[in-house]
matplotlib code that plots the C-alpha trace (Angstrom):
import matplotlib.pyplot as plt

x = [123.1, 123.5, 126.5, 124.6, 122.6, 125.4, 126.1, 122.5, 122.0, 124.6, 123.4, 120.3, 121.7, 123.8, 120.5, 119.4, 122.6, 122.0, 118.4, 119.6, 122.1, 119.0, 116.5, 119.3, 119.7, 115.9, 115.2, 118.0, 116.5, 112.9, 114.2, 115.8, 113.4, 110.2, 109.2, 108.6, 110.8, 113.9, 113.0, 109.7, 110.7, 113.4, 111.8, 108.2, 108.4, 112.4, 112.0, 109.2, 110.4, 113.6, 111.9, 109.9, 112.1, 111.5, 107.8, 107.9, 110.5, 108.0, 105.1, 107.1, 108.4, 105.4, 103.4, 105.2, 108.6, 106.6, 109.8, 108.2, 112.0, 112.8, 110.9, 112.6, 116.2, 115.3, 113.5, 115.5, 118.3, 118.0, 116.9, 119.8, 122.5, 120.9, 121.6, 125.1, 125.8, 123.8, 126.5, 129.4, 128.2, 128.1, 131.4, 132.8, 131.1, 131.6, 133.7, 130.2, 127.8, 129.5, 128.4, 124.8, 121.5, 119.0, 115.2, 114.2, 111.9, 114.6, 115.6, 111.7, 111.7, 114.5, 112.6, 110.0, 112.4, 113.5, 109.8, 109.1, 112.4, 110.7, 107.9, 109.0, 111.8, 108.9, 107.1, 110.4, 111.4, 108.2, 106.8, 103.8, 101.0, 102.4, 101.8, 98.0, 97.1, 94.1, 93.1, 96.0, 97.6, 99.8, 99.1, 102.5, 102.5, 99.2, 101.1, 104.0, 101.7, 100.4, 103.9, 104.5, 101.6, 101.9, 105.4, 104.2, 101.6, 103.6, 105.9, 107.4, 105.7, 107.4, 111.1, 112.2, 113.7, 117.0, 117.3, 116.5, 119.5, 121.5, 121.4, 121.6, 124.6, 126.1, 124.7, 125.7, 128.7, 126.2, 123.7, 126.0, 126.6, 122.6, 122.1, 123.4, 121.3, 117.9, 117.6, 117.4, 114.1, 110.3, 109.0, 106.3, 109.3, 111.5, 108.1, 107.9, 111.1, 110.7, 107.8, 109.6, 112.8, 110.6, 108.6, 112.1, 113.6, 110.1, 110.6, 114.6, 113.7, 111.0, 113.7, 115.6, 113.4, 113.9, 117.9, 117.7, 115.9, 118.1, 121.2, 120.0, 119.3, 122.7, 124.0, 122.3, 124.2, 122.2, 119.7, 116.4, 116.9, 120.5, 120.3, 117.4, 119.7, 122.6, 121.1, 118.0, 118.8, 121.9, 120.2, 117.1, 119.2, 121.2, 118.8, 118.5, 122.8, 123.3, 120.5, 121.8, 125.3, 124.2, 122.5, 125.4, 127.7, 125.4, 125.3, 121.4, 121.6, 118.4, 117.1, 119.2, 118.8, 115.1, 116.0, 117.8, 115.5, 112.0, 113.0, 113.6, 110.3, 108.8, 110.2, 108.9, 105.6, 106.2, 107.3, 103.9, 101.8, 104.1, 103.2, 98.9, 99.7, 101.9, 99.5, 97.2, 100.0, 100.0, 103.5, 101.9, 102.0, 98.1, 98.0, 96.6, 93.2, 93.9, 93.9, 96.3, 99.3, 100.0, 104.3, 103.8, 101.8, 103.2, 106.7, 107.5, 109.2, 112.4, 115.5, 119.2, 118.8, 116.2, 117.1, 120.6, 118.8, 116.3, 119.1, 121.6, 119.5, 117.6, 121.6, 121.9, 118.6, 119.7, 123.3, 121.2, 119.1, 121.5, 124.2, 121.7, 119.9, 124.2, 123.9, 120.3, 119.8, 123.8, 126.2, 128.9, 129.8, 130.2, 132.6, 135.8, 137.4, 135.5, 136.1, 139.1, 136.2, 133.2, 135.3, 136.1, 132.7, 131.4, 134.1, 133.4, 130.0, 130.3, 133.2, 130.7, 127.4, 129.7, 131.5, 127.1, 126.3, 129.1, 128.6, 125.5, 127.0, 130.0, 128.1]
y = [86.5, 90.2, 88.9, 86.9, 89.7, 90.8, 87.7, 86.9, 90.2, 90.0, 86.2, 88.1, 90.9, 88.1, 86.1, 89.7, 89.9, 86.8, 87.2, 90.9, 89.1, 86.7, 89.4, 91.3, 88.1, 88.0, 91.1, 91.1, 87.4, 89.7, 92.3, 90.1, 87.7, 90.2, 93.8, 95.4, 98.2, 97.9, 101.0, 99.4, 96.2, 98.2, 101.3, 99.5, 95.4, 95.3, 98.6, 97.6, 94.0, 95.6, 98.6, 96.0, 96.0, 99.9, 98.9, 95.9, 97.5, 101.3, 99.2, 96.8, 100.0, 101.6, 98.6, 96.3, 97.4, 101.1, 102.8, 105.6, 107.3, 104.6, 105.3, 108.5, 107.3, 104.2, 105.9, 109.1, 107.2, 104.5, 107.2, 109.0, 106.0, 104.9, 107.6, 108.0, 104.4, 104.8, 107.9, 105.3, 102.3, 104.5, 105.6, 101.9, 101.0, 104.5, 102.8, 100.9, 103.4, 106.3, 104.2, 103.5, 104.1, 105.5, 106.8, 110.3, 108.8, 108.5, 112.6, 112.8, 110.5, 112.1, 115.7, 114.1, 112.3, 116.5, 117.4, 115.1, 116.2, 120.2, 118.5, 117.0, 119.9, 122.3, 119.9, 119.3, 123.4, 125.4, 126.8, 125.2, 127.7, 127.6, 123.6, 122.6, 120.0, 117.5, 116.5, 115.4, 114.4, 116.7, 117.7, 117.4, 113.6, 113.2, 115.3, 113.0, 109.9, 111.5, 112.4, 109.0, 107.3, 110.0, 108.3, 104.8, 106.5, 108.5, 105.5, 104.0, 100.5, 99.4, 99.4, 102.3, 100.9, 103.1, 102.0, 98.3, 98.5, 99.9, 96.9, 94.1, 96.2, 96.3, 93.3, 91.0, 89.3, 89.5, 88.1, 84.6, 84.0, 84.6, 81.6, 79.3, 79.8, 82.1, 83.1, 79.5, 79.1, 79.9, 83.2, 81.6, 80.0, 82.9, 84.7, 81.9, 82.4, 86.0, 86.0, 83.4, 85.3, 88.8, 86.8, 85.5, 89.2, 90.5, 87.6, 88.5, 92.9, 91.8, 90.1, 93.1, 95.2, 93.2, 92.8, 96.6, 97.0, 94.1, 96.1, 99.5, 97.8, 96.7, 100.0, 102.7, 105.2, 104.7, 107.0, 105.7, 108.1, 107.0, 103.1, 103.5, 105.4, 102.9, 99.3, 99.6, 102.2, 100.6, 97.0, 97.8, 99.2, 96.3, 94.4, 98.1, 98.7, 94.6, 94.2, 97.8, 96.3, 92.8, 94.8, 97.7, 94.5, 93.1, 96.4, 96.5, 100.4, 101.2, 98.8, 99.7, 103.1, 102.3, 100.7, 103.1, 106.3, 103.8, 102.4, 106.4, 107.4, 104.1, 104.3, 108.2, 106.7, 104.6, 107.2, 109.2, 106.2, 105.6, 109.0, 108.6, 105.6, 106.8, 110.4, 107.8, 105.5, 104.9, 104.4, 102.1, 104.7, 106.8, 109.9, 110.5, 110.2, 106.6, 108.1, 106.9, 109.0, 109.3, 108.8, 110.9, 112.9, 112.3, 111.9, 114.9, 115.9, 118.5, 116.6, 117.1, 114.0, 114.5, 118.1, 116.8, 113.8, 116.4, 119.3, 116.9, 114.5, 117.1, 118.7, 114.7, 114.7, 118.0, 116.6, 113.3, 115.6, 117.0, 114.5, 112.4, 115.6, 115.8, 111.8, 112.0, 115.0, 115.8, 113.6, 114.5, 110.6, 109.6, 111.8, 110.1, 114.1, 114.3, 110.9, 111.9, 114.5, 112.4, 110.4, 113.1, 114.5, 111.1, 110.3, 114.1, 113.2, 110.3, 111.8, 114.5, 112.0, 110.3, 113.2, 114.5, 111.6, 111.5, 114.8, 113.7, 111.1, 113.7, 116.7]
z = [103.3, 101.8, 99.9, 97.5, 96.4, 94.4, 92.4, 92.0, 90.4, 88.2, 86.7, 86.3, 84.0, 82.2, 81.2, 80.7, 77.5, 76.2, 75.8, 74.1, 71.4, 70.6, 69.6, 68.0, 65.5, 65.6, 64.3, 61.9, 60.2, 60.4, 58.6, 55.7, 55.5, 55.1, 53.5, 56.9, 57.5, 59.1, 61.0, 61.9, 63.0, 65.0, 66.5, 67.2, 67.7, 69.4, 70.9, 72.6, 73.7, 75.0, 76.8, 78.6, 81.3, 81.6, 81.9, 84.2, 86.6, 86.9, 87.2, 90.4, 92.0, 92.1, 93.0, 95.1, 96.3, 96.7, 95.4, 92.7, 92.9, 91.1, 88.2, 87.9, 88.0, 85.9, 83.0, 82.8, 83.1, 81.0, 77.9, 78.4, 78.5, 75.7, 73.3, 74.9, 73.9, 70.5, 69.9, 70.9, 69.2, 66.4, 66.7, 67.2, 63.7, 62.0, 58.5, 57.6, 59.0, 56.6, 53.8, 55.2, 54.3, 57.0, 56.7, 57.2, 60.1, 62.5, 62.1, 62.7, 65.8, 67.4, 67.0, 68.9, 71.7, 72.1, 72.2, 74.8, 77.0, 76.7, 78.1, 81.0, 81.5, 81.8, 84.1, 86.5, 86.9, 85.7, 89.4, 90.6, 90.0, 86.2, 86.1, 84.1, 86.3, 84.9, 88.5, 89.9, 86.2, 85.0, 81.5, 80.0, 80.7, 78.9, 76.4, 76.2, 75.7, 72.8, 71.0, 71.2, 69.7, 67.2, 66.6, 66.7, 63.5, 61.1, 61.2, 58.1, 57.3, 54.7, 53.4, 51.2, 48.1, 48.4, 51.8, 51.0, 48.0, 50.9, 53.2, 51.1, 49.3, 52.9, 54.4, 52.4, 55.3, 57.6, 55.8, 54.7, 58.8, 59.5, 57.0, 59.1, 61.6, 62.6, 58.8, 58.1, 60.4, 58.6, 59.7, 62.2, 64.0, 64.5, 65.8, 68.6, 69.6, 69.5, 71.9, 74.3, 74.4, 74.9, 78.4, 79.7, 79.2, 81.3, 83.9, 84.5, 84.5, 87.4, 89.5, 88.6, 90.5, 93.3, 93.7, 93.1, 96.1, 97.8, 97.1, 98.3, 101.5, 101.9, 100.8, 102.1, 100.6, 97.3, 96.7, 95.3, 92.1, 91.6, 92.6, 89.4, 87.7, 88.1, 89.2, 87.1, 84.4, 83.0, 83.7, 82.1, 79.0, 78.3, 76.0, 73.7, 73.9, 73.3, 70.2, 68.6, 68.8, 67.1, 64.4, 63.7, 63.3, 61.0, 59.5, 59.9, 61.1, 60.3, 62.5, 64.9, 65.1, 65.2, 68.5, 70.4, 69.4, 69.6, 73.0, 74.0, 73.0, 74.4, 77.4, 78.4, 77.3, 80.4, 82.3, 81.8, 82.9, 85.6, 86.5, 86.0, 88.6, 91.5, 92.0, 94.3, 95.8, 99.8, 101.6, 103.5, 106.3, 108.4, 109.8, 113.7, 111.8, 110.6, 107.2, 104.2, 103.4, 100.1, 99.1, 96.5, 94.4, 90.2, 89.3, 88.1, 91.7, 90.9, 92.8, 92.2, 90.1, 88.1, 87.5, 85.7, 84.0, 82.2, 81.3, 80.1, 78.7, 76.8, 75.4, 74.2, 72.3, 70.4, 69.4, 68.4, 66.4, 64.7, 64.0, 62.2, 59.9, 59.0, 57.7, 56.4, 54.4, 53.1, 51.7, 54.1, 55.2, 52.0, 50.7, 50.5, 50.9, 54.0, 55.3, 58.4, 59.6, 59.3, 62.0, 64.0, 64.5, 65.6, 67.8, 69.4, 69.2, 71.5, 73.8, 74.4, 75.3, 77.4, 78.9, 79.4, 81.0, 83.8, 84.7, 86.0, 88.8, 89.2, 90.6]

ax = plt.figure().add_subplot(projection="3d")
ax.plot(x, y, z, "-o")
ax.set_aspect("equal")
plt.show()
């Protein structure tokens, strides 16, 4: 019956999209229908709901299918195809996003998204007697926590009142279609629905877990690091890359900006707790003295993997960085004279992402 893993895996990502285009349409009614910031309501409430996957699927392979590879492949992979696709979603919506407003926060956020990747670079390649070890936590995943509470913190509340002129100047399409459906509900009822659509997504990213492990059964030649990296880190991204796409149609990029980078910082939080749980996990396996032995000690375990996850991902971060200080602090998008380069450097910004993230699978 190995055959119907496949197509029962791939039902499960398709609930998994449609689940993804509802919050996008959620967020987007949210953030027109209230004086919470788009980047709020993007980086904290959907960034959360879509990492939950991230969450659900670390917590199952360290708990129940006793995979902690997983973790590593899952949440380093799904950071890093996230800002590759935020780069070529970008790209594929460039003639509205030249034109759009964003908030300083998100230059902010993705310093701390590059923070966090010197973190955990230093934890994955610095020798051993150079780690600081808090008992058998390593320091640099407390330190990681911290960034990104101080992220959830020094986040913007409320809408900024150049970037509110901004999106109903450029939202104003969008905003007739929404009318006729989610942006006609009362606030309490698209809140229900959010929180119903936010358990299914959680229920369908546990069954993930599970057809992952299915699949690398039947096909041994997946590694636990790459079937993470492949089965659960692109699965576990499709509610961020589908929701970012509904709002950059709806030309809601601050919100969906918020997304990509929020779900990135969110989703190392993970990987730190992930890492405070597996230091203590048994394999299921005793020694000749009957006692437990331990599958491994942290997550922070240097493989050819993880050792391209962290370089490239951390070379993504710093082209993130920089590609939105260019759009936030200079007026280089929307100058008309500048218009055929503002193209060009986000369609080389995405060809590079993408050419970043390949490289990984290649060598």
């Amino acid at each position: 019956m190995a055959w119907l893993h496949i197509p029962v895996y791939l039902l499960d990502l398709g609930a998994m999209i449609y689940l993804s285009f509802v919050l996008g349409d959620i967020v987007d009614a949210l953030d027109k229908k209230t004086k919470i910031s788009g980047a709020f309501i993007g980086g904290v409430l959907l960034a959360a709901v879509t990492s939950l996957p991230e969450l659900f699927t670390a917590l199952s392979s360290v708990f129940f299918v006793n995979e902690p590879e997983y973790v590593v492949g899952d949440i380093l992979g799904s950071i890093i195809f996230d800002l590759v696709l935020l780069a070529v979603e970008t790209f594929m919506f460039v003639k509205n996003f030249r034109n759009a407003k964003l908030q300083k926060f998100h230059f902010i956020n993705g310093l701390i998204c590059f923070a966090i990747y010197a973190l955990a670079a230093y934890a994955f390649f610095a020798p051993r007697n150079a780690q600081v070890m808090l008992g058998d936590i390593n320091l640099m995943s407390i330190l990681i926590f911290a960034l990104y509470i101080l992220s959830l913190v020094i986040q913007p509340k409320e809408k900024e009142d150049e970037a509110e002129e901004g999106e109903e100047a450029l939202g104003e399409a969008a905003g007739e279609s929404v009318e006729k459906g989610i942006a006609s509900w009362s606030v309490a009822q698209i809140w229900i629905v959010f929180v119903l659509a936010s358990v299914a997504l959680i229920a369908s990213s546990i069954a993930l877990t599970y057809f992952t492990k299915f699949l690398q059964n039947d096909f041994p030649i997946l590694t636990g690091s790459v079937a993470g990296a492949l089965l659960l880190g692109i699965g576990t991204s499709i509610p961020e890359i589908i929701s970012t796409f509904t709002l950059f149609r709806k030309k809601n990029y601050d919100a969906g900006f918020g997304n990509m980078i929020g779900s990135c910082t969110f989703d190392w939080a993970i990987f730190a707790v992930a890492d405070f749980l597996t230091w203590h996990q048994w394999n299921g396996q005793v020694d000749a003295n009957g006692e437990a032995i331990i599958s491994q000690r942290g997550l922070f375990i240097v493989s050819a993997d993880a050792a391209q996850f962290a370089i490239y991902g951390l070379i993504v971060a710093v082209s993130f960085v920089g590609f939105v200080a260019l759009k936030s602090f200079t007026k280089f998008f929307e100058s008309e004279k500048a218009k055929p380069f503002a193209y060009t450097i986000t369609g080389i910004w995405a060809a590079a992402c993408v050419a970043m993230y390949l490289i990984i699978f290649i060598l």
